[in-house]
C-alpha positions as CSV (number, residue, x, y, z in Angstrom):
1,X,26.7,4.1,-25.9
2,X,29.7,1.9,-24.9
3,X,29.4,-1.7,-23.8
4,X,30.4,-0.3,-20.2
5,X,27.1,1.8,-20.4
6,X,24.7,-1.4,-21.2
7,X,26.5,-3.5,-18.1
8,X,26.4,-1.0,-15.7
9,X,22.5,-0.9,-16.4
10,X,21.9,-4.1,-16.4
11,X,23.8,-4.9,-13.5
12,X,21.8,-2.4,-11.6
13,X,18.3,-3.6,-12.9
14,X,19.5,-7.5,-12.0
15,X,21.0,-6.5,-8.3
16,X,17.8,-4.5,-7.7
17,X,15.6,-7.0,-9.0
18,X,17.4,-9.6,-7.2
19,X,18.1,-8.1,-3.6
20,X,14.1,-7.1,-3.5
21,X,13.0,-10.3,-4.2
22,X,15.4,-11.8,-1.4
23,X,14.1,-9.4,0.5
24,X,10.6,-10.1,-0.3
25,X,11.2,-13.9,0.5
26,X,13.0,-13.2,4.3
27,X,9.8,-10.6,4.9
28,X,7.3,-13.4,4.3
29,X,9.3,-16.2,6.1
30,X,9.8,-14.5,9.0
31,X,6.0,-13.2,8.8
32,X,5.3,-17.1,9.1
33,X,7.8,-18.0,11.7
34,X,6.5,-14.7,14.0
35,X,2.8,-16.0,13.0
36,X,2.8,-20.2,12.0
37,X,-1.1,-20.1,12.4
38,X,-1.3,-18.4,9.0
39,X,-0.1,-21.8,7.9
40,X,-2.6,-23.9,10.1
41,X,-5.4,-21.9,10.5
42,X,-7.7,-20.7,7.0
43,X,-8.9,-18.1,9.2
44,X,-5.7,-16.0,10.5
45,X,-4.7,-16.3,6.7
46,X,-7.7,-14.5,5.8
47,X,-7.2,-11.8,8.6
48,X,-3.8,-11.0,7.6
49,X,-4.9,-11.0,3.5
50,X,-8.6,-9.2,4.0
51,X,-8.8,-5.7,2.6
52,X,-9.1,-3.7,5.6
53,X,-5.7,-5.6,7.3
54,X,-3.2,-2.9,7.6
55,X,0.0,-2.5,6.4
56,X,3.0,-0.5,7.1
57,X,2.4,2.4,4.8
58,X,5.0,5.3,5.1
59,X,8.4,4.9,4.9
60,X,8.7,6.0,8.8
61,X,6.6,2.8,9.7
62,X,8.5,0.9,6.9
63,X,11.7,1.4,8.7
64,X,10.6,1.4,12.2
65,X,8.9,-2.3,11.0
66,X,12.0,-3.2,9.8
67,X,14.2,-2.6,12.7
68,X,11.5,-4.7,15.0
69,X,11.8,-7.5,12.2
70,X,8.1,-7.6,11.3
71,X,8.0,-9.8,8.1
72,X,5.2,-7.4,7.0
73,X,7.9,-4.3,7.4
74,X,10.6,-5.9,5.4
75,X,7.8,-7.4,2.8
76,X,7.6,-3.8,1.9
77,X,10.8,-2.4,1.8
78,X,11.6,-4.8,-0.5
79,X,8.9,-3.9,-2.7
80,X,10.1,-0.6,-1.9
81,X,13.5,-1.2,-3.6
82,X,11.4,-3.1,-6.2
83,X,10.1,0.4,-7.2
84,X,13.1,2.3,-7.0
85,X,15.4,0.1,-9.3
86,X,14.0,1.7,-12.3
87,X,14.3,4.9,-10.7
88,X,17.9,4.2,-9.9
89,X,18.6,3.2,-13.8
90,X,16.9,6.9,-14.7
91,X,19.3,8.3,-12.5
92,X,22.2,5.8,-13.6
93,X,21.4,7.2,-17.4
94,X,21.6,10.9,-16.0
95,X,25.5,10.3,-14.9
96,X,26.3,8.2,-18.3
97,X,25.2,10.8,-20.3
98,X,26.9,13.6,-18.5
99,X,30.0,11.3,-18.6
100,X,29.3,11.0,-22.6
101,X,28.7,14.6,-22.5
102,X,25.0,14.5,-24.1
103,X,23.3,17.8,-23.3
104,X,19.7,17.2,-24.7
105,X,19.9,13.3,-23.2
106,X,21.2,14.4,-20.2
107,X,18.5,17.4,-19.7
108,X,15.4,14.9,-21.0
109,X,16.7,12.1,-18.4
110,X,16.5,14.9,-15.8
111,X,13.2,16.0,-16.4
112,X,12.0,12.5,-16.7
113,X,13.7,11.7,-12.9
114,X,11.9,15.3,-11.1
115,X,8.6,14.1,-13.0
116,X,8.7,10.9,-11.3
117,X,10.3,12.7,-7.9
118,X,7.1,15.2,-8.4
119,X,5.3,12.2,-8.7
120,X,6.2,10.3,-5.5
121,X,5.9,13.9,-3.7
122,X,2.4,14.1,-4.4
123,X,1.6,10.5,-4.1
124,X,3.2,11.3,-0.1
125,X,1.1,13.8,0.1
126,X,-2.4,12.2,-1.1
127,X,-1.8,8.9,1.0
């Protein structure tokens, strides 16, 4: 592959990486600044961490989280993104090797993106 190939990947896997994290970071600050007794108080910290606390948990809630600005919306979307930046680089391998004009790479990296497409279909499905 050309040196083109290696910086477009990489460049995708470091925004991806990046822009979740910063992401991330604004979801828990403004889950503090909508809730500052998680920072005073042991027992609202516990509420919000215990394992029956619940969390936005489809991607309709995700989104209608984030356009209300709850911290705990954005917190996932950015983990969201988290999990599609390696998905993106599958698909960013898919175009470079139709570019390159790789048959067999181009066909493997296809199958390998609908088994993880199946794989988040049925994942929707069970949750």
């Amino acid at each position: 592959m050309n040196e083109w190939v290696d910086t477009a990947i990489s460049t995708l896997l470091r925004v991806g990486v990046i822009l979740s994290v910063t992401i991330i970071a604004l979801g828990l600050v403004l889950t503090f600044v909508h809730h500052p007794d998680y920072v005073s108080s042991p027992a609202s910290l516990a509420e919000l961490t215990a394992a029956r606390a619940t969390y936005p948990n489809t991607i309709m809630s995700v989104i209608d989280g984030v356009r209300h600005a709850r911290g705990q919306a954005i917190v996932m979307a950015g983990l969201l993104l988290l999990i599609a930046t390696p998905i993106a680089r599958v698909a960013l391998s898919i175009v470079v090797f139709i570019i390159e004009h790789d048959k067999l790479y181009t066909v493997i990296t296809a199958a390998v993106l609908l088994i993880l497409m199946i794989g988040f279909a049925i994942g929707l499905e069970a949750g």
